[in-house]
C-alpha positions as CSV (number, residue, x, y, z in Angstrom):
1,X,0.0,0.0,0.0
2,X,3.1,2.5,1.0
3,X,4.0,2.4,-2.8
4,X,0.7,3.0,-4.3
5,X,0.7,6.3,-1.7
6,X,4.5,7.2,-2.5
7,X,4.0,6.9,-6.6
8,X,2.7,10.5,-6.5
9,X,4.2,11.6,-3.5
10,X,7.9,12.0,-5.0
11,X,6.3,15.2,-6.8
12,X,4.1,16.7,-4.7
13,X,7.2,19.1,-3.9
14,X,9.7,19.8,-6.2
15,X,11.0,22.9,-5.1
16,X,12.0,25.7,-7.4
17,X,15.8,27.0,-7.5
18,X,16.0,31.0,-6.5
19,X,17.7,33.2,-8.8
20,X,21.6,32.6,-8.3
21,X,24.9,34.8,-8.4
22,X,27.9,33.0,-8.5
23,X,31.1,34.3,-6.6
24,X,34.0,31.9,-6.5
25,X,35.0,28.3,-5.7
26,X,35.5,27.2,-2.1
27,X,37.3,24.2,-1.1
28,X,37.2,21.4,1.7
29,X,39.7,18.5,3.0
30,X,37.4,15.7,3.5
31,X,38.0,11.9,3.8
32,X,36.1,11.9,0.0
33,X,39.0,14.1,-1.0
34,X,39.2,17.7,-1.8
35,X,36.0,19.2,-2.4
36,X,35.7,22.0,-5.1
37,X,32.0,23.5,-4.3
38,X,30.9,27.1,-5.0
39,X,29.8,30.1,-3.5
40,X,26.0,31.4,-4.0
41,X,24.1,34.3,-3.0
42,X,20.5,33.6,-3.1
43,X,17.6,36.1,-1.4
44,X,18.4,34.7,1.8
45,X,21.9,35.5,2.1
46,X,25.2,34.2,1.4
47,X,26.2,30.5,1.2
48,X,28.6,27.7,0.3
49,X,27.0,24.5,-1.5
50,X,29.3,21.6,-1.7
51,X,26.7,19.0,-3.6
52,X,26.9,15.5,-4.3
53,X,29.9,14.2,-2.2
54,X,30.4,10.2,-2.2
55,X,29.8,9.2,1.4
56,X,30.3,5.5,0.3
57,X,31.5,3.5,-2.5
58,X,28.8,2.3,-5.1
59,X,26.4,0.3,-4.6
60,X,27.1,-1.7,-7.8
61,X,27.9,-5.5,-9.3
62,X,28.7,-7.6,-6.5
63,X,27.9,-4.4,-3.2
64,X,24.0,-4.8,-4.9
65,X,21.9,-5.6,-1.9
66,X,25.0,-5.3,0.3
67,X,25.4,-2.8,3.0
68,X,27.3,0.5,2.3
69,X,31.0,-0.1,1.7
70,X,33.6,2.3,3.4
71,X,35.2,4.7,0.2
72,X,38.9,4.3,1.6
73,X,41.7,6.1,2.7
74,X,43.1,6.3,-0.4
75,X,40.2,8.8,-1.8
76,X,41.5,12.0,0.8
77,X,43.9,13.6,-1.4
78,X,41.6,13.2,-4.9
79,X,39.7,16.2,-5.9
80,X,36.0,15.8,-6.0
81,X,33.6,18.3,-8.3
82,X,31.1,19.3,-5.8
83,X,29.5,22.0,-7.4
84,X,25.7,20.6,-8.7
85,X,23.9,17.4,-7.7
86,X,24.9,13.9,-8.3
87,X,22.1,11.4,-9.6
88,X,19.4,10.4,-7.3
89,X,19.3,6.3,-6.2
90,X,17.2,4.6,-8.8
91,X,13.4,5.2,-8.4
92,X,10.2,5.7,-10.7
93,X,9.2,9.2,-11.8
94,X,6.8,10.6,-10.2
95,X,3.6,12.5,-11.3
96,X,4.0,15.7,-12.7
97,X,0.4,16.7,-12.3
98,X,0.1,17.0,-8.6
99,X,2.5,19.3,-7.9
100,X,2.0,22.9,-6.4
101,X,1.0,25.9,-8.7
102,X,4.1,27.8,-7.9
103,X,6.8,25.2,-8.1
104,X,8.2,23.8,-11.4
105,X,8.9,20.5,-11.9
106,X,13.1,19.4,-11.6
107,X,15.1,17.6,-14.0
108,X,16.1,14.4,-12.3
109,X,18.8,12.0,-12.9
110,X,18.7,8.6,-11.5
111,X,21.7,5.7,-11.3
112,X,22.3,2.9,-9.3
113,X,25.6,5.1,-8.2
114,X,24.0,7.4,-5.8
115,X,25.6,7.3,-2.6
116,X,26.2,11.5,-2.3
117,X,25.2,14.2,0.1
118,X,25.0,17.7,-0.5
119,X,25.8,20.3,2.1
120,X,24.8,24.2,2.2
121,X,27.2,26.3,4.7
122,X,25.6,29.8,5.7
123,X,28.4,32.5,4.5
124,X,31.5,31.8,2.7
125,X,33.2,29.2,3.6
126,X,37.1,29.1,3.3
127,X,39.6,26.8,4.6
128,X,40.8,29.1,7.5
129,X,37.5,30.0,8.9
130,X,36.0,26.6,8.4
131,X,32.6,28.2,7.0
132,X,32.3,30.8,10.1
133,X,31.9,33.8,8.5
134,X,28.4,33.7,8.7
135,X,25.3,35.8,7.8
136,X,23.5,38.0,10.2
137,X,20.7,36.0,11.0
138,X,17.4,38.2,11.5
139,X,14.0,37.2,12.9
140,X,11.8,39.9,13.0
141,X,13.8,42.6,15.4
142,X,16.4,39.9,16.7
143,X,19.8,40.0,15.4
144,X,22.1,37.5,16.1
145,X,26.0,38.6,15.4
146,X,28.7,36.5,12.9
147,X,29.4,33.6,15.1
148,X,33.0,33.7,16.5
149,X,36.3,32.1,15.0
150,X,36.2,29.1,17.4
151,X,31.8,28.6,17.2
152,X,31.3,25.4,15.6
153,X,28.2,25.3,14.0
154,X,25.0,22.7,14.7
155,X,24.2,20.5,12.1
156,X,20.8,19.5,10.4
157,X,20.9,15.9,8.4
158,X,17.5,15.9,6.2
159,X,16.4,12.2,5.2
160,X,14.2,12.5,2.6
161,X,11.2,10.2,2.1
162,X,8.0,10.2,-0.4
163,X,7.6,6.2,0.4
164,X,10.5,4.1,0.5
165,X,10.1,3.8,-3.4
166,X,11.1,7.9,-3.6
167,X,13.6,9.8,-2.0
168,X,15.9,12.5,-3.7
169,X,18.4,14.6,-2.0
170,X,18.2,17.4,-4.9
171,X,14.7,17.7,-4.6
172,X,15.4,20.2,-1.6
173,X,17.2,23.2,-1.7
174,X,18.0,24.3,1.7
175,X,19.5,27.4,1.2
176,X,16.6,29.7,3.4
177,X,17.2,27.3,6.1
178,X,20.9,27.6,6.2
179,X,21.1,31.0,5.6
180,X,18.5,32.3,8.0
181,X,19.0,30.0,10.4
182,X,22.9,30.0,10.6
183,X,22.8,26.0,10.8
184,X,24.8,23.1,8.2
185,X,22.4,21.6,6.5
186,X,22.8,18.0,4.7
187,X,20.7,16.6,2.1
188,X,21.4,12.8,1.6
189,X,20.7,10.2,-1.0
190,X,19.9,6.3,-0.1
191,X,19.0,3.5,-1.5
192,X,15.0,3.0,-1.9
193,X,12.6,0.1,-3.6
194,X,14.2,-3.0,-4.5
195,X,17.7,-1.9,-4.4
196,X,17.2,-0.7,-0.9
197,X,14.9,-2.4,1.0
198,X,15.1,-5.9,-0.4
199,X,14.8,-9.2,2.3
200,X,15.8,-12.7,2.1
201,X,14.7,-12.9,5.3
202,X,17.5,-14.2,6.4
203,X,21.5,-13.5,6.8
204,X,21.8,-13.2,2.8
205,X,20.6,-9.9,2.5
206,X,18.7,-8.8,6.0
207,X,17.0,-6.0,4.3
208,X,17.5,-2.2,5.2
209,X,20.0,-1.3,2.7
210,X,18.4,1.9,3.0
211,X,18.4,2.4,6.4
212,X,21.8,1.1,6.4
213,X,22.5,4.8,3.8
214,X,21.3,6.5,6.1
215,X,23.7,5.7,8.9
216,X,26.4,5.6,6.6
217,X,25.6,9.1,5.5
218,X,25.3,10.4,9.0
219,X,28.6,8.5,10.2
220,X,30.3,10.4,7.4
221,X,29.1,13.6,8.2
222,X,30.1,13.1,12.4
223,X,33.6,12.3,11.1
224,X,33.8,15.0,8.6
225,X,32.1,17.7,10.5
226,X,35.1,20.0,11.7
227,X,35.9,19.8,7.4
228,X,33.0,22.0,7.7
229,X,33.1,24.1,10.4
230,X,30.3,21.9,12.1
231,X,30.2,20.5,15.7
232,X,30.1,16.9,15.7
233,X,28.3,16.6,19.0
234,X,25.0,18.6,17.7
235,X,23.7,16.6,15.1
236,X,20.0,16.8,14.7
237,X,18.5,14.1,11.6
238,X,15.0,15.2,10.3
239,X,12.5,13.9,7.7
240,X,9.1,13.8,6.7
241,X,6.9,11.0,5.8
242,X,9.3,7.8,5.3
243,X,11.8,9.9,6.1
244,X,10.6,10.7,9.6
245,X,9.7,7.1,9.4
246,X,13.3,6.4,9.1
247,X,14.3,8.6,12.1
248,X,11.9,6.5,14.3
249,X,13.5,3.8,13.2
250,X,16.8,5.1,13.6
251,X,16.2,5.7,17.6
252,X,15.9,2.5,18.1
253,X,18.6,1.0,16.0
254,X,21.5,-0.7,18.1
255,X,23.8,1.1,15.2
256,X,22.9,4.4,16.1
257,X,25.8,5.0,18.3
258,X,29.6,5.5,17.2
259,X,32.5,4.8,19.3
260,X,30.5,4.4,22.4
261,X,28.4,8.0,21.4
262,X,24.9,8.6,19.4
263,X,25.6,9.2,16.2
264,X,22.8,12.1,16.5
265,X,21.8,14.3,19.1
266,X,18.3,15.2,18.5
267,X,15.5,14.6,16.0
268,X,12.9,16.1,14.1
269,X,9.6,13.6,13.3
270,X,7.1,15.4,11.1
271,X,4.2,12.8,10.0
272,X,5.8,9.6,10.2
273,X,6.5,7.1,12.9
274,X,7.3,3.5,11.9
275,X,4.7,0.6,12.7
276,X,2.4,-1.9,12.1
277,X,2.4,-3.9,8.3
278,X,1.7,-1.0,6.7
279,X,5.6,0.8,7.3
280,X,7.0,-2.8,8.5
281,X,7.2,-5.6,6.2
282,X,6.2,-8.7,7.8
283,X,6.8,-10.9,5.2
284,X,9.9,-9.6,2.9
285,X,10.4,-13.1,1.2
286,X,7.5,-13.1,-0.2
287,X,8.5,-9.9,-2.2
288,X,11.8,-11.7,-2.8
289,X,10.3,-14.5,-4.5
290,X,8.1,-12.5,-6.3
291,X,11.4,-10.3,-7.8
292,X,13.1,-13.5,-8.7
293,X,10.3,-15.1,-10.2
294,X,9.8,-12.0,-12.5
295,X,13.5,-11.8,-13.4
296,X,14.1,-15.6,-14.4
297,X,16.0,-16.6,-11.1
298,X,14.4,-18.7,-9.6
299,X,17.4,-21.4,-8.6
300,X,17.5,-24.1,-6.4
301,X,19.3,-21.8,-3.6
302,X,18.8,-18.4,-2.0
303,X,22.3,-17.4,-2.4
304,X,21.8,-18.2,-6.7
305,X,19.1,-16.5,-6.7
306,X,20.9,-13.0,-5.2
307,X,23.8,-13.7,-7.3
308,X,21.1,-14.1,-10.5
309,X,19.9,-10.5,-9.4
310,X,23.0,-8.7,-9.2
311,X,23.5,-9.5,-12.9
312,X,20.2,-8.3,-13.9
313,X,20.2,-4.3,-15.3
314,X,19.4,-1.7,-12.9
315,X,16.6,-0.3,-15.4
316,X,14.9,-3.8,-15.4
317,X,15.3,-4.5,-12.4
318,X,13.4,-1.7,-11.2
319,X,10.8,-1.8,-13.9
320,X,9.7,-5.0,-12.5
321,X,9.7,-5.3,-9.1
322,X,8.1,-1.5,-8.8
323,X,4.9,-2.6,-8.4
324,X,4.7,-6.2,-7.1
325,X,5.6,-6.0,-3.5
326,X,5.3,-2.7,-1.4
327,X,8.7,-2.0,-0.4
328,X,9.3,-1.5,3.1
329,X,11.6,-1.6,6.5
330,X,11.9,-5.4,8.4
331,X,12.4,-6.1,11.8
332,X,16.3,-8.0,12.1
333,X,18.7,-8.4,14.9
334,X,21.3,-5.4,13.7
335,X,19.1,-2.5,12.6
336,X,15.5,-2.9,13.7
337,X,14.7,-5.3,16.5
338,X,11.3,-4.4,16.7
339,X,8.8,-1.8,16.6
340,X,9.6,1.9,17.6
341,X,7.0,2.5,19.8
342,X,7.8,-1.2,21.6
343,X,11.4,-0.8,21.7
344,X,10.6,3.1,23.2
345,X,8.3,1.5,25.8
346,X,11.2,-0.8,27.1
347,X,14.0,1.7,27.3
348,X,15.5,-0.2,24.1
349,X,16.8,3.3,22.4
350,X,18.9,6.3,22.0
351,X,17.6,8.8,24.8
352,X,17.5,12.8,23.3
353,X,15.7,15.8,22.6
354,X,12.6,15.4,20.0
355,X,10.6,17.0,18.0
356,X,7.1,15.3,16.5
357,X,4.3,17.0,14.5
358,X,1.5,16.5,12.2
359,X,-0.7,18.4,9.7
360,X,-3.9,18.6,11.2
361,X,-5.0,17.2,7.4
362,X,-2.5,14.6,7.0
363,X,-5.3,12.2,6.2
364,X,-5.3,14.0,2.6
365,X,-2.8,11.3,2.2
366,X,-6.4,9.0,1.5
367,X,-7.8,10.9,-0.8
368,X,-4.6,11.5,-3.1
369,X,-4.6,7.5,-3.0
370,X,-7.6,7.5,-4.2
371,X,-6.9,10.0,-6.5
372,X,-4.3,7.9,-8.1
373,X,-5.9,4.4,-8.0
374,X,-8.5,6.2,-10.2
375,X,-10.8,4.3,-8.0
376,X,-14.8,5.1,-8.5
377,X,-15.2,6.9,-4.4
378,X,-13.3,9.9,-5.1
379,X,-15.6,11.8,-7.2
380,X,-18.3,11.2,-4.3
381,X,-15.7,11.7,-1.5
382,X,-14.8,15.4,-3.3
383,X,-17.7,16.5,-3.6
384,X,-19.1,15.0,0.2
385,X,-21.7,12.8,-1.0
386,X,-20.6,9.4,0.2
387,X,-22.6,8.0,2.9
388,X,-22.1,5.7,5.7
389,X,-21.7,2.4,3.5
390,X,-19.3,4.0,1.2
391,X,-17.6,4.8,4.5
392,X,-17.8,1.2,6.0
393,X,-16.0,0.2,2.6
394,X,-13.2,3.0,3.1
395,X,-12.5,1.7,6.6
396,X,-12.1,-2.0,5.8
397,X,-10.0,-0.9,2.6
398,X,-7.5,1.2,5.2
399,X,-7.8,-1.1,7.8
400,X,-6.8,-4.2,5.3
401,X,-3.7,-1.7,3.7
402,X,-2.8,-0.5,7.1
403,X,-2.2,-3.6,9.5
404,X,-4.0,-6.4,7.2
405,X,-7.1,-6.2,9.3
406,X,-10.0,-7.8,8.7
407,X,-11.7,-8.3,11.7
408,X,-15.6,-7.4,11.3
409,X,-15.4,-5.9,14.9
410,X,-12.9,-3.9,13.9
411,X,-14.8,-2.1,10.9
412,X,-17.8,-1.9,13.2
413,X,-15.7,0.1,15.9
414,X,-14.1,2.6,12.9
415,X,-18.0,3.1,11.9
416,X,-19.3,3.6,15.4
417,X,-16.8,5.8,16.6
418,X,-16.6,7.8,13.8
419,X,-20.1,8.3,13.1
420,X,-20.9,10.4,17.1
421,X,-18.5,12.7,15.4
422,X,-19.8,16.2,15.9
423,X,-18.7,17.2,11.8
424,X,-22.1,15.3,10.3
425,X,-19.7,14.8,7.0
426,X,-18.8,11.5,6.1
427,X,-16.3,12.8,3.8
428,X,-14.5,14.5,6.4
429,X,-14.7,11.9,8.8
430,X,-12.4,9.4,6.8
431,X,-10.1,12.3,5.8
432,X,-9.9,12.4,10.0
433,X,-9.7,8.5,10.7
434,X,-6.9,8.4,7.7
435,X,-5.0,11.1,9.6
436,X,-5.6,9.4,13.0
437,X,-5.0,6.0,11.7
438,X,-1.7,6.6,9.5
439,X,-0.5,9.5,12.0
440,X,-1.8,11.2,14.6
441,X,-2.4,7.6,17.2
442,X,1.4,6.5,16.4
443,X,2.1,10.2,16.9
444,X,0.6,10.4,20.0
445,X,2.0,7.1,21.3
446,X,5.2,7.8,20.0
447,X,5.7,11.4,22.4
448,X,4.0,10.0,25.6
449,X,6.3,6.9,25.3
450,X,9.7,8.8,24.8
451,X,8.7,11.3,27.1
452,X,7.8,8.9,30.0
453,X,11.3,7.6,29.3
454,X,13.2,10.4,29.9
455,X,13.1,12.6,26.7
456,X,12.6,16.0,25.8
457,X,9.7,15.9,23.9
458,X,8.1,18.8,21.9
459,X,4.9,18.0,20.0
460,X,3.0,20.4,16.9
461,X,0.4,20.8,15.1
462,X,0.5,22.4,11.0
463,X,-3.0,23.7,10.6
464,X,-2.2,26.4,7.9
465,X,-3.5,25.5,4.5
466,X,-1.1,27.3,1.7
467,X,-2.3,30.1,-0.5
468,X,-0.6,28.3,-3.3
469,X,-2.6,24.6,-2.0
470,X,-3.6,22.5,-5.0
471,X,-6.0,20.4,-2.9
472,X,-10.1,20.6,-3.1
473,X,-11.0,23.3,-0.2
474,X,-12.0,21.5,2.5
475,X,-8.9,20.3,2.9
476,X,-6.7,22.3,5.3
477,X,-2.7,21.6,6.3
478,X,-2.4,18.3,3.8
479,X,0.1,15.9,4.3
480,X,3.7,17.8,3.3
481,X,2.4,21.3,3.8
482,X,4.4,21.9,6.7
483,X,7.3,21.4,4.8
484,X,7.3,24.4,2.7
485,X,7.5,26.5,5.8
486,X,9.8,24.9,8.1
487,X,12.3,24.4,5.4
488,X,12.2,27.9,4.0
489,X,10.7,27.2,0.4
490,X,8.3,29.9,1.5
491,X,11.2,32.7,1.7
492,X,12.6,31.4,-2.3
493,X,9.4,33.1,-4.0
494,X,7.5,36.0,-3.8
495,X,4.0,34.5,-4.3
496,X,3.4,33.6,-0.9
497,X,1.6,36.3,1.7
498,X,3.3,38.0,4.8
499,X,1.6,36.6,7.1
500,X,3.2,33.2,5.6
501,X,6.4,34.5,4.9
502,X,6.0,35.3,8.8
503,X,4.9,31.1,9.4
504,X,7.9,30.0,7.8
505,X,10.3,31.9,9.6
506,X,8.8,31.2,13.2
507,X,9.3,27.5,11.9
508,X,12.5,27.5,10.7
509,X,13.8,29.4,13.6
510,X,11.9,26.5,16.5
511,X,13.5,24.4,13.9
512,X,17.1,26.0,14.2
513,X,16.9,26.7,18.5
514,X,16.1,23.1,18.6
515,X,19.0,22.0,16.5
516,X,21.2,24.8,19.0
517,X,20.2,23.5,22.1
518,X,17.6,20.6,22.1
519,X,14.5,23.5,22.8
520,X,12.7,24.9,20.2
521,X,12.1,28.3,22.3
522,X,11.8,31.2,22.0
523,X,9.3,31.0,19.5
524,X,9.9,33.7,17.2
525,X,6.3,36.7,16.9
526,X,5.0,35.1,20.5
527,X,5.2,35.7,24.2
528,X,4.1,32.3,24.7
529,X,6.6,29.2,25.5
530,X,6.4,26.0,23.8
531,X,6.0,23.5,26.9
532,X,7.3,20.6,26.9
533,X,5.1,17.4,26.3
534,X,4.4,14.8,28.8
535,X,1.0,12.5,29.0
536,X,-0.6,14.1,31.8
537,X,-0.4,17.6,30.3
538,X,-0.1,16.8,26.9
539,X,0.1,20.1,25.5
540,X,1.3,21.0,22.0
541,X,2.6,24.1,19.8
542,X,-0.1,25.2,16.9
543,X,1.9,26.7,13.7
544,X,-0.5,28.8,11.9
545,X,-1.4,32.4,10.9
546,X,-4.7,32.3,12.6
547,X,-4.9,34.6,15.6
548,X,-5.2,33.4,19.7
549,X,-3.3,31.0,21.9
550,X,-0.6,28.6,20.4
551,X,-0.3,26.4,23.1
552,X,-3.1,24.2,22.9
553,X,-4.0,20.9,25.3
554,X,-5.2,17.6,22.9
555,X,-8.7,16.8,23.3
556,X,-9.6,12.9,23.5
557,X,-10.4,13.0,20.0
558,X,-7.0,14.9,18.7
559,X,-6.0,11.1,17.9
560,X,-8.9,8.8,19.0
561,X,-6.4,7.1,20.7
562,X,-7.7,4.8,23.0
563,X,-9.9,3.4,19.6
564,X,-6.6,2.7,17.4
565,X,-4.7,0.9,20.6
566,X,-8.1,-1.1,21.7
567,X,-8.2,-2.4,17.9
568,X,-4.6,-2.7,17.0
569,X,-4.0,-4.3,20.7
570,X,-7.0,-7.1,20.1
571,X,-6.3,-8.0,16.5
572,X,-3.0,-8.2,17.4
573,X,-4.0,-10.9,20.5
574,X,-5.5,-13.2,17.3
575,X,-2.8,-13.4,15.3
């Protein structure tokens, strides 16, 4: 089901590149080699790009389906062209049509040799001042100062993720974010699909190639990071969707610490928390048979069979096994013991400060499938005319995709409980027990658990819909909105309002403070402090324009909470 969602998800924001002076060429002594990157101004301020830098060998011939192989010491003293992006890992294109009105569509290359990161360094970076020569960072009437010759500055590692079938490094430019918010910023390319997330199910490949990136990627960056001017020991990883998915995986992870350390310091969760069938494969052979089958190799032993596969093309291989198994994490004994949220609840994971938020619309994520699939309920969901039936079939169709529940009590507690909602709409209700189901429950679980262990835990809520929103109106924050504010894409065009322009910088700096110093405050145009979140006051942090309070306290129905754990618990009790 996660790569029916992603297919369209990889464009719903490609994000437009801002009008560009080029200075000069800076360099950096890496463990990649030297790195020749370039100087930009943009409307932001000042910065230096160094783009697509290897972070590990490639993936290729016999290192297919292998974890990510160390570059070696001989690469330090090559130079390395880091001046535009490298290909992205090999993935589908996307669909062009459901992208927003005011962002063009990017040229995208795609090769099976994709291992690179890209980083943006606010001001220009030399190799005396190790990129501290920064901007003047202003919010509103704070000024903070160039940062001093000894400041080492925090760094922010974005995992993209549209569906672990899509995820591009390029498709972000992080300029606003680096600029404004005087932070590093990393952009970083992994494996996805087949090439990453294929599962013997056994030792032969464990699965989790992807994941596996990831690490890599971050590892690199912790050993690289005075190369940059960056402080090793304030490393925040963020992501949304699969991405943030990733992250929560990524807590947990017995490989998320490095000489005795955490590789990270703090992360940033926006819609997307790990669990259940739907995010967790429980059955990857089955999609390894399936890819075999399809490709001619099926051979009398697990270990011909992989062997068959790494001989296939990367462009057929891809082509195939696209849309025969939904592509996914697995649960094994060296990246992902088990669940998040049950490896949380036993103290199984890497204590620090978080950040976790959702789109108060992040169920549009339904209706876009829908969309998609071309299926006969959108027309009637659009335009609010289904009725409680139609909703009955929705529920078992999410339930089945989300966990592979069939229970009959299960569908009769989705339609009870949904139907003493006060909004009389149908419609609306499934676009809130989507978001509740996919999101906000796991959301909810996911802060009360890390925050009874110990964690700094700071929860939002994105309830803006954009001017520039391509969804039908009743739809508020969809699913991704949030990103085009707390990454800056706001600030790279002038088609968006003040009072947006005015959202997106509040985020970005709660984003930044939080990569400082593990606390989002203060919160930039507000008297009001962000608290903390804890289950007995679980309060959370509104980003909108509206006017009023922005600390808000959930209501019972926020999440429905207590339905999505009495189902999940009890079907899970049967199996």
């Amino acid at each position: 089901m996660i790569t029916i969602i992603a297919t369209w998800l990889s464009f719903l924001l490609v994000l437009p590149t801002p009008t560009l002076t080029v200075v000069s060429r800076p360099l950096s002594h890496t463990s990649s080699g030297v790195l020749h990157g370039v100087y930009e101004t943009t409307p932001t301020g000042t910065l230096t790009k160094f783009l697509g830098i290897p972070y590990a060998r490639p993936p290729v011939g016999d290192l297919r389906f292998k974890p990510p192989a160390h570059l070696g010491d001989d690469k330090a003293d090559s130079a390395v062209e880091a001046s535009e992006f490298k290909a992205s890992c090999m993935q589908a294109v996307g669909i062009a049509d459901l992208v927003y009105p005011a962002l063009r569509a990017a040229e995208y290359k795609f090769d099976e040799d994709c291992l690179f990161l890209n980083v943006f360094i606010p001001g220009e970076f030399t190799t005396e001042n190790k990129g501290l020569v920064g901007n003047i960072m202003k919010f509103g009437k704070e000024k903070i100062l160039n940062f001093g010759r000894d400041t080492r500055l925090p760094i922010m590692i974005w995992l993209p993720g549209e569906g672990y079938n899509f995820a591009s490094s390029s498709q972000y430019d992080m300029s606003s974010l680096a600029t404004e918010g005087n932070v590093i910023v990393v952009t970083v390319n992994y494996r996805v699909s087949v090439f990453g997330f294929l599962s013997t199910g056994d030792e032969e490949i464990p699965g989790n190639m992807g994941l596996l990136d990831q690490l890599a990627a971050i590892r690199w960056m912790k050993n690289n990071a005075d190369a940059f001017g960056g402080d090793p020991e304030r490393i925040t990883i963020f992501g949304r969707f699969t991405g943030a998915m990733s992250i929560s995986a990524l807590l947990v992870s017995p490989l998320a610490m490095h000489d005795g350390k955490p590789l990270f310091n703090r992360a940033i969760i926006q819609s997307g928390v790990a669990a259940e069938t739907w995010t967790i494969d429980s059955d990857p052979s089955s999609g390894f048979n399936a890819v075999a089958e399809k490709n001619d190799c099926m051979l009398p032993s697990t270990q011909e069979i992989v062997e068959c596969l790494r001989q296939i093309p990367a462009n057929r291989l891809l082509d195939v096994s696209n849309y025969i198994h939904s592509w996914r994490l697995v649960l094994n004994k060296d990246t992902l013991p088990d669940e998040p949220l049950y490896s949380i609840n036993h103290g199984d994971h890497v204590p620090m400060p978080v950040m976790i938020g959702v789109t108060n619309d992040d169920g549009s994520l339904c209706l876009l499938t829908q969309y998609f699939m071309n299926r006969g309920l959108y027309d009637k969901i659009v335009s609010d005319q289904i009725n409680e039936d139609d909703f009955r079939e929705l529920a078992r169709e999410f339930l089945l995709g989300y966990s592979g529940i069939t229970d009959k009590d299960a569908i009769d507690q989705i339609v009870e409980h949904y139907s003493t909602s006060k909004d009389k709409s149908w419609r609306n209700r499934y676009i809130k027990m989507c978001g509740d189901g996919y999101f906000r429950y796991k959301t909810q679980g996911f802060a009360e658990q890390l925050a009874e262990q110990g964690s700094q835990v700071y929860l939002y809520e994105f309830s803006h819909r954009p001017s520039q929103s391509f969804h039908p109106e009743f739809i508020e924050a969809a699913h991704g909105d949030d990103i085009l504010f707390s990454l800056g894409i706001v600030r790279q065009s002038n088609e968006w309002t003040t009072e947006e322009n005015q959202l997106s910088r509040s985020m970005m700096k709660a984003w930044t403070n939080f990569a400082n110093t593990g606390n989002p405050n203060p919160m930039l145009g507000s008297d009001e402090e962000w608290p903390a979140f804890s289950s007995e006051s679980q309060m959370y942090w509104d980003f909108s324009i509206a006017p009023g309070e922005k600390v808000k306290a959930m209501s019972p129905t926020w999440s429905n909470f207590d339905l999505w754990q009495n189902i999940l618990e009890a079907v899970k009790k049967l199996l």
